[in-house]
C-alpha positions in Angstrom: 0.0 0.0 0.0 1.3 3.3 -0.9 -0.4 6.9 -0.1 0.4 9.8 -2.3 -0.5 13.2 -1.4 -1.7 15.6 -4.2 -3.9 18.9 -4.1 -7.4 18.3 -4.0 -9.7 19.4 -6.3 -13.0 17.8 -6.2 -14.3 16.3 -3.1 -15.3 13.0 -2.3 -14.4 9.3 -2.2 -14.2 6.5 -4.3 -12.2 3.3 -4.5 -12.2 1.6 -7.8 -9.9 0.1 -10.9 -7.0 2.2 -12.8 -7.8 2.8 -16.4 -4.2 4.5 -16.9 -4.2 7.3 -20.1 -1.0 7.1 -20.2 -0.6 3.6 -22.0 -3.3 5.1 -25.5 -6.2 4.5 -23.0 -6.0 1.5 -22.0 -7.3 -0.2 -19.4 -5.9 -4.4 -19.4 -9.5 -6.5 -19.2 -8.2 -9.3 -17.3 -4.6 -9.6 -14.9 -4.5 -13.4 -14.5 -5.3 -16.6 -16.2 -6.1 -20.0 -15.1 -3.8 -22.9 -14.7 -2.4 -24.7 -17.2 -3.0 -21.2 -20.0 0.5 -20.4 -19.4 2.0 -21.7 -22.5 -1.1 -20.1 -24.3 -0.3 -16.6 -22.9 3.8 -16.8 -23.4 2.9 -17.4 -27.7 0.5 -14.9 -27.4 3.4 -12.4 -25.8 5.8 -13.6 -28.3 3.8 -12.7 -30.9 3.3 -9.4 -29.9 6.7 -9.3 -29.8 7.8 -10.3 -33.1 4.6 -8.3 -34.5 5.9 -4.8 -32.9 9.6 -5.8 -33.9 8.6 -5.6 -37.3 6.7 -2.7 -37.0 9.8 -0.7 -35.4 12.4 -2.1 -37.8 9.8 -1.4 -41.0 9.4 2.2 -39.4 13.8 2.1 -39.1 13.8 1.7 -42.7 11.6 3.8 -44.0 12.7 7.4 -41.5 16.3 6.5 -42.5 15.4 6.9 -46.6 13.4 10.3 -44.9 15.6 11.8 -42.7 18.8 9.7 -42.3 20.1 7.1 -39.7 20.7 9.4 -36.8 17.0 9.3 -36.5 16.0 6.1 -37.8 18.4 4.9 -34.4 15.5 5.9 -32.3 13.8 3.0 -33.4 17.0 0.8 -33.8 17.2 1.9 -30.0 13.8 0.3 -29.7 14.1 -2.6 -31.9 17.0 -3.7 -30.1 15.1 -3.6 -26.6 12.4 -6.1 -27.7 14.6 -8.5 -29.6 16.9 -8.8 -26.3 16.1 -12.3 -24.8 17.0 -10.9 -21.6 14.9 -8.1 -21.4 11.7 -10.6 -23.0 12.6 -13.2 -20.0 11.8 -11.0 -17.4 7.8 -10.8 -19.1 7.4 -14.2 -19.9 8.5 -15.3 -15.8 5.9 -13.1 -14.5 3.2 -15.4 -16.9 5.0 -18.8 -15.7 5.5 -17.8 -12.0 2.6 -15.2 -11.4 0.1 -16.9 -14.1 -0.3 -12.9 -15.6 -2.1 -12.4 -18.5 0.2 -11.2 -21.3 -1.1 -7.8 -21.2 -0.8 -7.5 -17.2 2.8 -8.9 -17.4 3.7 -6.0 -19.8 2.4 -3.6 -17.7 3.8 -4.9 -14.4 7.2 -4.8 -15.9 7.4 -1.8 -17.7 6.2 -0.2 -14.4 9.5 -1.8 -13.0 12.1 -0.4 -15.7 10.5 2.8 -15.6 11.3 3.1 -12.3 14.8 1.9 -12.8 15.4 4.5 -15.3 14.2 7.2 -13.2 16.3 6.6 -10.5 19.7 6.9 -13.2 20.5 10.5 -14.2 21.6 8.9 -17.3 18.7 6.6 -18.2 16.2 8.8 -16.7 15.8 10.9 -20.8 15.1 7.4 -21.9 11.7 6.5 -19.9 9.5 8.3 -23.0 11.0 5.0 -24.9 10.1 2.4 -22.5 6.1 4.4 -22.8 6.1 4.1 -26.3 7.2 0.4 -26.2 4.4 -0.3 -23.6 2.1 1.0 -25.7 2.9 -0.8 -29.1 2.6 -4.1 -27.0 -0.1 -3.5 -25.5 -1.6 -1.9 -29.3 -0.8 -5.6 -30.4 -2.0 -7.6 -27.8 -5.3 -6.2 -27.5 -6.4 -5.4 -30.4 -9.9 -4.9 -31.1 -10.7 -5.2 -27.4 -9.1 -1.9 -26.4 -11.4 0.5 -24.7 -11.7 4.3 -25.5 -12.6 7.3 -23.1 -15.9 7.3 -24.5 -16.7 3.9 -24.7 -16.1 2.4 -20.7 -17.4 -0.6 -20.5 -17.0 -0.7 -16.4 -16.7 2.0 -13.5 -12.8 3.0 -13.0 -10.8 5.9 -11.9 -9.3 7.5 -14.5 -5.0 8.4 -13.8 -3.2 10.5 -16.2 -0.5 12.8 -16.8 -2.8 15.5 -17.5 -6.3 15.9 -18.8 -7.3 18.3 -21.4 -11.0 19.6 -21.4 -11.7 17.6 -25.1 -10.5 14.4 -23.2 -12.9 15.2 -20.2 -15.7 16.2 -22.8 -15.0 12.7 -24.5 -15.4 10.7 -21.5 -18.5 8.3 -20.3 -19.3 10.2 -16.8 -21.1 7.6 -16.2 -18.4 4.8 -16.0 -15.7 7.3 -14.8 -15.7 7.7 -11.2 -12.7 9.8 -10.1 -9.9 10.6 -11.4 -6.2 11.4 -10.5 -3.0 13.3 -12.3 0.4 14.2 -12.4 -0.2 17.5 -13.4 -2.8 20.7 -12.5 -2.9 22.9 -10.1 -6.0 23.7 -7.6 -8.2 25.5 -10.6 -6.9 23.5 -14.0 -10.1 23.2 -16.0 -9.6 19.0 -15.4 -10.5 20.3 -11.3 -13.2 22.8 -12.4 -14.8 19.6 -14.0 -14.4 16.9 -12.1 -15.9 19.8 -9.4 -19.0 20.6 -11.7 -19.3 16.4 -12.5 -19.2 15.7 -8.3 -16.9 13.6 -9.4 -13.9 13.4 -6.4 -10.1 14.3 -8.1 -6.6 14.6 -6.9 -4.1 16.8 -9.3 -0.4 17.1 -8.7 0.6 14.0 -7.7 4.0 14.1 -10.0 4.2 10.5 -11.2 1.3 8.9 -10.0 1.3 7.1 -13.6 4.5 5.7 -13.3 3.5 4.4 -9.9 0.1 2.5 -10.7 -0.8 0.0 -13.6 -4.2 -0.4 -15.3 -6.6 -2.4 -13.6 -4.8 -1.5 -9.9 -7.1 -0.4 -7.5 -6.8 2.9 -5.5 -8.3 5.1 -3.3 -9.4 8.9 -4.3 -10.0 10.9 -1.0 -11.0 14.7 -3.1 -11.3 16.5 0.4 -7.8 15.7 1.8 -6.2 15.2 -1.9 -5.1 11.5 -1.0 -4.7 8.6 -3.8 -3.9 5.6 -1.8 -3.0 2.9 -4.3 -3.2 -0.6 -3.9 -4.9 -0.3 -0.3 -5.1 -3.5 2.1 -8.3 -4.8 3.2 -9.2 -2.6 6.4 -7.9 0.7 4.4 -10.9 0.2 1.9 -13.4 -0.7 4.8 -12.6 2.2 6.5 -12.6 4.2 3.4 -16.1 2.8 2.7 -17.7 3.8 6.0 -16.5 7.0 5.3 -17.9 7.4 2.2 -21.5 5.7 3.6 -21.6 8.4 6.4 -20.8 11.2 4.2 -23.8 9.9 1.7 -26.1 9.6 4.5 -25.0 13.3 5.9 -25.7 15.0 2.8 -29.0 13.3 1.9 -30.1 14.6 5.3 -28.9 18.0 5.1 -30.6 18.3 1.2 -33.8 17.0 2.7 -33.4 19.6 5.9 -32.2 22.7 3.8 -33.7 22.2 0.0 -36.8 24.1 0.6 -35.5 26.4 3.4 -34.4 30.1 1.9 -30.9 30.9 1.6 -30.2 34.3 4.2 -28.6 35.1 7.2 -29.7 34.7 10.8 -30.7 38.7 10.5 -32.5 38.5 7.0 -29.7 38.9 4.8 -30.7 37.3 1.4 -27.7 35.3 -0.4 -28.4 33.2 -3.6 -26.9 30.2 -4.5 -26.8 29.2 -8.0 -24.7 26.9 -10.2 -22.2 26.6 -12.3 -22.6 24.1 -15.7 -21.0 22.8 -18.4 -23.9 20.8 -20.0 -27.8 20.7 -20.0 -28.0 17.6 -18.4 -26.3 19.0 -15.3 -29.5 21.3 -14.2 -31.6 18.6 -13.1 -29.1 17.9 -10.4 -28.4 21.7 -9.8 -32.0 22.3 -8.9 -32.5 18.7 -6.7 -30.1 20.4 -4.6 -32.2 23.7 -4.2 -30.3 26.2 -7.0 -31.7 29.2 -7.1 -30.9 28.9 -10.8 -28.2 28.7 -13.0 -24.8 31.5 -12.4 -22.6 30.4 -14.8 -23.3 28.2 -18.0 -19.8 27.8 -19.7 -20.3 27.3 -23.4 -17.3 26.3 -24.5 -17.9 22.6 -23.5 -19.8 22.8 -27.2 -16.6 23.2 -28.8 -13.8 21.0 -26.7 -16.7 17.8 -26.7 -17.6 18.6 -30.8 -16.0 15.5 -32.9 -16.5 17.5 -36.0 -13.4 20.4 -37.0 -16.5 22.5 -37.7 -17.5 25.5 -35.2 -21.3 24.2 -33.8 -24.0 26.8 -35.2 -26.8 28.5 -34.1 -28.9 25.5 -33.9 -26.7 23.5 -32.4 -26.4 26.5 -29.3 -30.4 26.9 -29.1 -30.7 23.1 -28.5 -28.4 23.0 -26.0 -29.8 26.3 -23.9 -33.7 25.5 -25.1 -32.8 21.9 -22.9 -31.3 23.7 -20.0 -34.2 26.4 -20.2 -36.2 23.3 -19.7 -35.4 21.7 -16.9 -35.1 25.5 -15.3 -38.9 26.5 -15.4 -38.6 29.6 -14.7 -35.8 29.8 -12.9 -32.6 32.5 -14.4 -30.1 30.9 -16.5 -26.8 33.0 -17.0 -24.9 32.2 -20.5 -21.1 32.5 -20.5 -20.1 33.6 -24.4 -16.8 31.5 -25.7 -13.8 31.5 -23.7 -12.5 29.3 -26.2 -8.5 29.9 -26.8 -5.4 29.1 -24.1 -6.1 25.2 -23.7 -9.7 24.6 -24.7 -9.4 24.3 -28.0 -10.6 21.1 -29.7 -11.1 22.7 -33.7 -7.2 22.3 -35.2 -8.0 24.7 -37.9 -8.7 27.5 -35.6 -5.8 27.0 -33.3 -3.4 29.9 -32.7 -0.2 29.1 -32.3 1.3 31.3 -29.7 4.3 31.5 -26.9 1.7 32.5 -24.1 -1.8 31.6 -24.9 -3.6 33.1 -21.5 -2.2 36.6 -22.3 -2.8 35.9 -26.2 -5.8 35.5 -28.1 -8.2 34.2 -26.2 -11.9 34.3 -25.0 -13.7 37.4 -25.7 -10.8 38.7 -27.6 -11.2 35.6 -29.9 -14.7 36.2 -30.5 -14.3 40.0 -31.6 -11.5 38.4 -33.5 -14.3 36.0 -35.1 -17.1 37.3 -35.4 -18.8 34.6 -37.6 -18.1 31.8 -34.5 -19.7 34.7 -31.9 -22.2 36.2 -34.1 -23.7 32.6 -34.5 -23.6 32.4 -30.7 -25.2 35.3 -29.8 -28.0 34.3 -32.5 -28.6 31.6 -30.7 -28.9 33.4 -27.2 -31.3 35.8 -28.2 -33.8 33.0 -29.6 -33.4 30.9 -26.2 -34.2 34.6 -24.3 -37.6 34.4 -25.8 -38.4 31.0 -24.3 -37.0 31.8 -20.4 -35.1 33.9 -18.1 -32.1 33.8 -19.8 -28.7 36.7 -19.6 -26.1 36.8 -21.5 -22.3 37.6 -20.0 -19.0 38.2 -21.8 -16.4 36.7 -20.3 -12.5 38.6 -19.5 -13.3 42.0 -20.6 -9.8 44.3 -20.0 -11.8 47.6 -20.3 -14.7 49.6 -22.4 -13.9 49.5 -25.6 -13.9 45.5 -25.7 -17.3 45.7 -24.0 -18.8 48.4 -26.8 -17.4 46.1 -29.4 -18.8 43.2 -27.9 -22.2 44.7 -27.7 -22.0 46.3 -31.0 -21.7 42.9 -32.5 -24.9 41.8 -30.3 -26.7 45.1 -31.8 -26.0 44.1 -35.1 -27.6 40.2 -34.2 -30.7 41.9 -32.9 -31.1 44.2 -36.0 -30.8 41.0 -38.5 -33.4 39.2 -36.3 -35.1 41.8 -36.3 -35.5 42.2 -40.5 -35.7 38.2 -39.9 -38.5 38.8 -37.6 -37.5 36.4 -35.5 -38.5 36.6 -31.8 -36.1 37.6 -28.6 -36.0 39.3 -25.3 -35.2 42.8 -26.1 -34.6 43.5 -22.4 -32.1 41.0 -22.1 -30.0 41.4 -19.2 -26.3 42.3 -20.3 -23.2 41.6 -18.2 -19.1 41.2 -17.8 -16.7 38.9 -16.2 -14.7 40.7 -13.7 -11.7 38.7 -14.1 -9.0 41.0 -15.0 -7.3 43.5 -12.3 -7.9 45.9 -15.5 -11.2 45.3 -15.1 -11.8 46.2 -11.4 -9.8 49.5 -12.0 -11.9 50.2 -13.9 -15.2 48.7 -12.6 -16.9 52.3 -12.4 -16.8 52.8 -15.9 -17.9 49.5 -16.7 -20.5 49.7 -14.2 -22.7 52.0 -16.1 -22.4 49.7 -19.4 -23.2 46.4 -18.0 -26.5 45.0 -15.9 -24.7 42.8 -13.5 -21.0 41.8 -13.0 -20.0 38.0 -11.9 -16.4 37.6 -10.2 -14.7 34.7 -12.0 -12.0 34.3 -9.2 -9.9 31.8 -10.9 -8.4 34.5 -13.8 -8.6 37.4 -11.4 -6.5 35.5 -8.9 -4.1 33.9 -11.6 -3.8 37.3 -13.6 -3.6 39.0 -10.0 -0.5 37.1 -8.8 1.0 36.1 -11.9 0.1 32.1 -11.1 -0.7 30.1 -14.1 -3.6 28.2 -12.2 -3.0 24.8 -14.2 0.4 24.5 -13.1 1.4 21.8 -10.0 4.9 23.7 -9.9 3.4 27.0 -8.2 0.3 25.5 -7.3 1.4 26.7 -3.4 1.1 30.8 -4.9 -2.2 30.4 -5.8 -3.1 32.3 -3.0 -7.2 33.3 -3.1 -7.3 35.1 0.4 -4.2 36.6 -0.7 -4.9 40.4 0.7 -4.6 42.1 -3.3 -7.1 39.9 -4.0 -9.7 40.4 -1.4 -9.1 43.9 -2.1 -9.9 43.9 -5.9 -13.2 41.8 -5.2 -14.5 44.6 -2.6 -13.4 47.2 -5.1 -15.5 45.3 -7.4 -18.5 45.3 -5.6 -18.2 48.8 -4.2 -18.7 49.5 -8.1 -21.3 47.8 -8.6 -23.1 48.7 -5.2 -22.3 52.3 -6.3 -24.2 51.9 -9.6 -26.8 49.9 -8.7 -26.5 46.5 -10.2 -25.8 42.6 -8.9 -22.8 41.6 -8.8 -21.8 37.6 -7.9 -18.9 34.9 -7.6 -19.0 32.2 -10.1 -15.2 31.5 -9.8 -14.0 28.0 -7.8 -14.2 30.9 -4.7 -17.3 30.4 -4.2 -17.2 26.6 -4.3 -14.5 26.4 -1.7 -16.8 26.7 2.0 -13.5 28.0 3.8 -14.8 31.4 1.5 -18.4 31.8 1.8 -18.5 33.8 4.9 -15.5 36.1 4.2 -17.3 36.4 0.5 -20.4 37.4 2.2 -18.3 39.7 4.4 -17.0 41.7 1.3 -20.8 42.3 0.6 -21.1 39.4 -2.2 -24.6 38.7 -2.1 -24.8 36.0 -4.6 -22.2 32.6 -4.9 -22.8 30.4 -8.0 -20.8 26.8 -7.8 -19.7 23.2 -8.7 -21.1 20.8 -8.0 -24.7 21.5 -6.8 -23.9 19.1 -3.9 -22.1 21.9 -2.2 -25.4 23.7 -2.2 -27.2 22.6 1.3 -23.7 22.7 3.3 -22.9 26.3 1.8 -26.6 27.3 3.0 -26.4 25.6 6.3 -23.0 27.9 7.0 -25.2 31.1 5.5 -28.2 30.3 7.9 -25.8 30.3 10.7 -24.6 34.0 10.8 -25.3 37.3 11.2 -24.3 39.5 8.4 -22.3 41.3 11.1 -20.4 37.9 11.7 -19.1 37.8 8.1 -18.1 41.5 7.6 -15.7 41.2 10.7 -14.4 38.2 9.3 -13.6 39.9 6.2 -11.9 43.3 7.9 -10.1 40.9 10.4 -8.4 39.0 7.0 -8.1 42.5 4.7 -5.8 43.8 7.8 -3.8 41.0 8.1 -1.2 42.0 5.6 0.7 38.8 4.1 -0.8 35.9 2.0 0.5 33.2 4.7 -0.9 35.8 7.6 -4.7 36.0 6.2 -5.2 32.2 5.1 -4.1 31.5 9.0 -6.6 34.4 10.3 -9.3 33.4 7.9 -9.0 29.6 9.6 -8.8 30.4 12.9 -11.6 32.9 12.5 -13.8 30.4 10.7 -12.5 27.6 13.5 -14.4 30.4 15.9 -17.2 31.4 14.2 -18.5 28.1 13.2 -17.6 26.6 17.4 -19.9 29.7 18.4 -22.5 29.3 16.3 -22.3 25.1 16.8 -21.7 23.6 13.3 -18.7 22.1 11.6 -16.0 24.2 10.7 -15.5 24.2 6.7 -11.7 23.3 7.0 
């Protein structure tokens, strides 16, 4: 048994069966076979040898007619490895002595000379070859029978190097039941998802793939950012109990809270809604007593899309006519593309560039093509006349992007208009504040926009200069860092000041350690992921005094460093929730 300790992401717990990405998405159906199959499963092995040693000498041959033997030698390099009777023995004992399927053997001892190579300085460049050997093995030897992210055909916790949001678009959610990565940092978009999914993660583990095999079981504790793999007997028991109680403790709390309002002890109202990536996820949002929907982020339309083709209008309206749906009634705010950075899926309209997140991406994409956002924007408007619907640009830097944003939208209404088609010509306009650009100049803003949302996660990276997907600085990433609690009350002094909403629908909100210093800087309104987080948020809320939370939030403003106000905000919280007899949210 060996723990690992990552940053959590996603709470939760499950225990379940490796499907490792690493090895092309495979996870090996079987690990043993019965007696007397041994001579069976070594032929089988030895023809996947032979088979992949041809394959690598035919690929030899034909790079050194392209581009000369120097490179051809990579696959020499390989060729040689598999036609060594040495290195081959070492497989074909773990089927005679272990009874391991072929495919389990490979794995099992691939696993052992990567971790021979990374403990040489010298051999350690070379572990990318034993990878790509493991996977031409494993290519041969299963064939057909390989499985796809898309296509589970059991439950398993999915381990990989990293996950991009295409990968996590492609994947069966239903037969994916935690995952866990080398890389990512507390607000990559694989967290955000596996946080909107309620599906428990663990991100910056460093070599958790080298360290597990397909088909291993492990242990995903989200909450404390554990991955246990290969746990003994009484470690999954105990696991399982927990996981039971915490069940049982939130059915009760939905069933206590769901139809109880969402205010303060002295009448303060605070709305919860929640964050989406898909239609299908309202149902759940409003089981778990959403006021509505905060945040719906579109871009899930592209990164999940097999086809290279941008979706159109129709393909929009479908998707927000099924959320409006399930709503009745109820407000649904609609996030325009923040495609660009690393959500693109469409090859034809990536942008190569040397810093994507301060390049060309989001709403600067959009203005940059307005055929992708004019189709968009089409298809907001028609869902406006069929519910409560707003529409919110996403990482405006200052006015003129905003005019030429809604210049764009003016021109949309005028065609439907000529069209005659039918929209909500009081639809409720707003921004992103995620930019520190933005906040200075919230004022301005203000009095061109009908609401602002928070999106915490750019506004702290952009703040701080953290790239927020990276395990490496993961530890700056600093949310009650004091320049950030200051931008998000300058933020909503603006909007107070000009008289419109103004919410979180950053990971902030979704973190419960926040929600009283949020309300404390006078946010009135929290969207998050996953809905689940709903009753517990509006337990804390129905706990307090709106007093309570404002001194929280002047005791961490004064407390100067980062390190300084994240130990004031706990030991605050620690307080507040002993004297008002509840849990404490850390």
């Amino acid at each position: 048994m060996d723990i690992r300790q990552g940053i959590p992401v996603s709470t939760g717990i499950t225990i379940g069966e490796v499907f490792l990405l690493e090895a092309e998405g495979v996870r090996i159906p079987s690990h043993f076979i019965p007696e007397g199959e041994e001579e069976h499963e070594v032929e089988r092995l030895e023809k996947a040898f032979n088979n992949a040693l041809a394959e690598l000498e035919g690929l030899a041959d034909e790079l050194r007619k392209k581009a000369g033997q120097k490179i051809a030698e990579i696959f020499v390099a390989h060729a040689g490895m598999l036609g060594d009777e040495s290195f081959r023995q070492e497989f074909f004992e773990r089927i005679q002595k272990k009874n391991y399927t072929a495919e389990f053997a490979v794995a099992r001892t691939m696993r052992h000379w990567r971790k021979l190579f990374q403990a040489d300085d010298f051999l350690a460049p070379r572990v990318a070859d034993l990878e790509d050997l493991e996977r031409r093995l494993l290519k041969h030897l299963l064939g057909q029978k390989r499985e796809e992210l898309s296509s589970l055909q059991k439950e398993v916790i999915l381990v990989a190097h990293d996950l991009s949001p295409s990968q996590i678009a492609s994947m069966d959610t239903d037969k994916v039941k935690g995952f866990a990565t080398n890389a990512g940092g507390p607000t990559s978009h694989a967290g955000i998802i596996a946080s909107a999914l309620g599906i428990p993660a663990v991100v910056g583990l460093g070599s958790i793939t080298n360290d597990v095999t397909g088909g291993d079981t492990i242990i995903i504790d989200g909450g404390r950012g554990l991955v246990t793999i290969e746990p003994d007997e009484e470690t999954c028991q105990r696991y399982s109990m927990r996981r039971q109680e915490v069940l049982e403790s939130d059915q009760v709390l939905r069933r206590e809270l769901k139809d109880l309002p969402s205010e303060t002890k002295d009448g303060l109202k605070v709305s919860l809604m929640a964050n989406i990536e898909s239609p299908k996820e309202v149902a759940k949002a409003i089981e778990y007593g959403a006021d509505g929907i905060g945040l719906y982020r579109t871009e899930f339309l592209y990164v999940g899309s097999k086809s290279q083709e941008a979706p159109n209008a129709n393909n929009h309206f479908r998707a927000y006519m099924d959320a409006l749906n399930d709503l009745d009634g109820r407000p649904m705010i609609i996030r325009t593309l923040d495609l660009g950075a690393d959500k693109f899926s469409m090859s034809d309209n990536v942008v190569k560039e040397r810093n994507p997140f301060l390049g060309l991406r989001s709403l600067r994409y959009c203005l940059k093509n307005p055929e992708v956002f004019e189709e968009q924007l089409r298809a907001i408007l028609r869902a406006s006349a069929y519910g409560n619907v707003s529409l919110m640009f996403p990482l405006v830097s200052g006015l003129e992007e905003l005019q030429a944003a809604k210049e764009i939208l003016n021109d949309v209404k005028k065609q439907m208009d000529d069209n005659g088609d039918e929209y909500d010509p009081d639809l409720p306009v707003g921004i992103m504040i995620e930019l520190p650009s933005a906040v200075m100049n919230a004022d301005v803003l203000a009095q061109h926009s009908d609401f602002f949302s928070i999106g915490t996660n750019d506004l702290i990276q952009y703040t701080l200069a953290v790239d927020r997907g990276n395990e490496h600085v993961a530890d700056l990433y600093r949310p009650e860092h004091p320049a950030v609690l200051k931008l998000i009350k300058m933020a909503v002094e603006a909007a107070n000041n000009a008289g419109i909403p103004i919410s979180v629908c950053g990971e902030m909100a979704s973190v419960v350690l926040y929600t009283v210093l949020l309300i404390g800087l006078g946010v009135h309104r929290l969207s998050l992921a996953p809905p689940q987080l709903i009753p517990e948020v509006k337990k804390i809320i129905r706990s307090i005094d709106q007093a309570d939370a404002e001194e929280l939030a002047k005791q961490v403003l004064s407390a100067g460093g980062p390190e300084k106000a994240r130990e004031v905000l706990l030991d605050a919280n620690r307080q507040l929730m002993k004297d008002k007899g509840i849990a404490p949210p850390i």
